[in-house]
C-alpha positions in Angstrom: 7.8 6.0 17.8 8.6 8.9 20.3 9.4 12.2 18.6 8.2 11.2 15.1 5.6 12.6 13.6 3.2 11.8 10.1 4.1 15.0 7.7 1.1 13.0 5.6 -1.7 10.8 5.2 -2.3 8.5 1.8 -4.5 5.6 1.1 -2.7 3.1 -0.8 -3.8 -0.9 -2.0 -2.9 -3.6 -0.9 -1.2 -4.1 -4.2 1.1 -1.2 -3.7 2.3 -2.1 -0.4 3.1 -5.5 -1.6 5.0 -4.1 -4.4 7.2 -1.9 -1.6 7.4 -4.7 0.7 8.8 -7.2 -1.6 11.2 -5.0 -2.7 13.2 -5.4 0.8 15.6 -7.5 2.0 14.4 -10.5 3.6 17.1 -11.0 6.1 16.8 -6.8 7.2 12.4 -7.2 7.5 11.6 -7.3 11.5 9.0 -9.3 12.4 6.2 -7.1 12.1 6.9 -6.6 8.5 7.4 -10.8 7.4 3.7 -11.0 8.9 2.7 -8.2 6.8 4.4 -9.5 3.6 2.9 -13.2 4.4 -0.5 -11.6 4.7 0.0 -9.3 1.5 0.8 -12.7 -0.5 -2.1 -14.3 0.3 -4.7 -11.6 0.2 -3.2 -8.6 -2.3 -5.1 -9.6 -5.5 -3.6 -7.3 -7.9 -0.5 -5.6 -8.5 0.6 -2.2 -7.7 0.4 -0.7 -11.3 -3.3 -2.1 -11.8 -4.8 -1.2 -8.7 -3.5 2.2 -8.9 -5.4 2.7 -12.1 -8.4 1.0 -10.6 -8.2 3.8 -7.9 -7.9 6.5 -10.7 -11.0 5.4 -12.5 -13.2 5.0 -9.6 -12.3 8.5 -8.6 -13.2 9.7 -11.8 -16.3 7.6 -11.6 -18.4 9.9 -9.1 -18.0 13.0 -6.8 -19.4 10.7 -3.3 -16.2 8.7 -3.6 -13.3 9.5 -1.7 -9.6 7.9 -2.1 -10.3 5.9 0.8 -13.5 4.1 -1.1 -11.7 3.9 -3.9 -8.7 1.9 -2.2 -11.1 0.0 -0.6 -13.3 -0.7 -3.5 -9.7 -2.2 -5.1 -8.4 -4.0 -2.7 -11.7 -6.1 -2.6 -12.8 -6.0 -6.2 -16.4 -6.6 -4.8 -18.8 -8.6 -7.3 -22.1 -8.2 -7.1 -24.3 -5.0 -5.3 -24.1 -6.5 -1.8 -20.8 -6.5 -1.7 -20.2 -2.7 -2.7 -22.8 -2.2 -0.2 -20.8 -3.4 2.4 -17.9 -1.6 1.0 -20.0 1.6 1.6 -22.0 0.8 5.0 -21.1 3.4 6.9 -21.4 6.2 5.0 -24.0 8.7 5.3 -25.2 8.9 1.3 -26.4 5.7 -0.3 -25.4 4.7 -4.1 -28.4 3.9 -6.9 -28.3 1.0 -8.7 -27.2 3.1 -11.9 -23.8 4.1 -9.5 -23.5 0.5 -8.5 -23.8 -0.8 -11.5 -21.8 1.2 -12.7 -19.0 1.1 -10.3 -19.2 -3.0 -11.0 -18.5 -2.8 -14.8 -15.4 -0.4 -13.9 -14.2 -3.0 -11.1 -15.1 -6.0 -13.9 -12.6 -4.6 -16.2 -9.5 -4.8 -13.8 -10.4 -8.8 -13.0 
């Protein structure tokens, strides 16, 4: 990609790139993009419209997250505390049990 540039940066979900990804022609996708649409059918567990508003209300949730959690947090849909643990290893605050618990019952409604 010589001479292009990113205006912007986004996080989106799995759900929402499937849903822009499907909406192309089969016979014009290069290779690249049938591998991407074969892995977004197997592993894209919600829609576009859903995990959007998953994002939103995880957002609204707490101040520590940022889009980029909250993408993450929906494209996994993690189930119990060790798995939004995992979700939030590397970061440099750590969530209470309140926040976790709280985060779960938020993720719980979208299933």
């Amino acid at each position: 990609m010589i001479g292009r540039k990113a205006i912007s940066e986004k996080p989106i979900t799995m759900g929402e790139v499937a849903d822009v990804v499907t909406k192309m022609d089969p016979e014009a996708m290069i290779y690249e993009q049938k591998l991407a649409l074969d892995h977004l059918q197997k592993f894209a567990k919600k829609k576009g419209k859903d995990t959007k508003k998953l994002v939103e209300d995880v957002l609204a949730l707490n101040e520590k997250f940022r889009p980029h959690h909250a993408v993450k947090v929906a494209d996994l849909l993690p189930v119990d505390e060790g798995d939004v643990k995992a979700v939030f290893a590397k970061e440099r605050f750590t969530l209470s049990k309140e926040e976790i618990k709280a985060l779960l019952e938020v993720v719980d409604k979208y299933r």
